[in-house]
N, C-alpha and C positions, 0 to 999 in steps of 0.2 A: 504494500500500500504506500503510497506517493503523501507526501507531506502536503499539508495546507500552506505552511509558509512558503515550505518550496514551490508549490506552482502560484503565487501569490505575488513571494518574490522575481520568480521567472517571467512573468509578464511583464511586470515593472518593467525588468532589464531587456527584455526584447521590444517593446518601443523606445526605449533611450537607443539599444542598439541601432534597430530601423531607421530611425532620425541618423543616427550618426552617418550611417550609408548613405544616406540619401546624402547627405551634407558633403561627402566626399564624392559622389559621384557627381554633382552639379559644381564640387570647386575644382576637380578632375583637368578640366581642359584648359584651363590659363595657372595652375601651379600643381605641383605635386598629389598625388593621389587619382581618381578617376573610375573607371567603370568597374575594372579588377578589383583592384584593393575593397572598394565600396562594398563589392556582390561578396567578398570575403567573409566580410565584418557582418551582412545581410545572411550568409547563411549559416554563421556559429550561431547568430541568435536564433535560426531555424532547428540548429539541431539542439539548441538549450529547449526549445519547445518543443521538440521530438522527447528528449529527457523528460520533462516534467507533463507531458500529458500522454501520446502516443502517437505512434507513424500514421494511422488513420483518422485520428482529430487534424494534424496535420494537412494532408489531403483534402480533408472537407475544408478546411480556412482557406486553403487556397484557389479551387475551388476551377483549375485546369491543370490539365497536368502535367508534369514539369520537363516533361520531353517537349511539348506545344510552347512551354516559355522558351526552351534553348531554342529550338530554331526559328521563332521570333525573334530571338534576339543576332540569332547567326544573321537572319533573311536583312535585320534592319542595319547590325554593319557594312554586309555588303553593300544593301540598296544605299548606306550614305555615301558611296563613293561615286554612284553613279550623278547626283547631282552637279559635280565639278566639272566629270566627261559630257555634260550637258551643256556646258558653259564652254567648253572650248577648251579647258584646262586638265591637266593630269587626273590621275583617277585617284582619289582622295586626300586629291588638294585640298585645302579646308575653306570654307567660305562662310562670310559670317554676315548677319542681318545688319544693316546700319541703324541699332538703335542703340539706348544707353545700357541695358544688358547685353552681357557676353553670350548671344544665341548663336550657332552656327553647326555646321555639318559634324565636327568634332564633336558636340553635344550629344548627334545623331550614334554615331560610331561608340561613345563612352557607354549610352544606355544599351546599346545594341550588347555588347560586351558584358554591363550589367547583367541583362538578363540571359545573355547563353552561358556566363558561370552560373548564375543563380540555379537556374533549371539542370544545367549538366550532373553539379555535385547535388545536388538536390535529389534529386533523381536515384543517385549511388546510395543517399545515407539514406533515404526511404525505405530503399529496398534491401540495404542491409539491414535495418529496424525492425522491419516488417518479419524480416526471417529470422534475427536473434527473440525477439519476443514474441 
């Protein structure tokens, strides 16, 4: 039987984690960190809730599944490279919106990245979860 604090505390620390991901995948493309590191940090806090609840609560939160997040995420790095061969430019040259936030094709590529780690290792500790317990 799983402790009350522990799954109590566990959720706590996987929304601070979540926020934290997310915060490194959007500061990602103009300094250190990015989609990798981010989907890192995003899927310990997945498998801390793999620990304190189960691989099939898991599954239902997220609610597709995680082979469909990785090649989303493969389909939209790729596809952000095509934007530049669009423009007359190399293929994932980077190209960025002229407004006061730092939006552009690298933003594209970071989340793309984001989410085919997400889903790839995702996917691994699922199913290795699902068969140890």
């Amino acid at each position: 039987m799983k402790s009350v604090i522990f799954k109590t505390t566990a959720h706590i620390v996987i929304g601070i984690m979540l926020l934290f991901s997310l915060y490194l995948l959007f500061r990602g493309h103009n300094e250190p960190g990015g989609g990798f590191i981010g989907a890192l940090i995003a899927v310990i806090a997945f498998a801390l809730l793999i620990l304190s609840e189960s691989p099939h609560y898991v599954r239902k939160r997220i609610g597709l599944s995680p082979g469909m997040i990785a090649l989303t995420g493969v389909g939209l790095s790729l596809g952000s490279g095509f934007f530049a061969s669009f423009s007359g430019k190399a293929y994932l040259t980077g190209l960025w919106c002229k407004t006061g936030l730092a939006l552009g094709t690298p933003l594209l590529f970071d989340v793309g990245v984001y989410l085919a780690v997400i889903g790839g290792v995702l996917s691994i500790l699922l199913d290795l979860a699902e068969e140890l317990l």
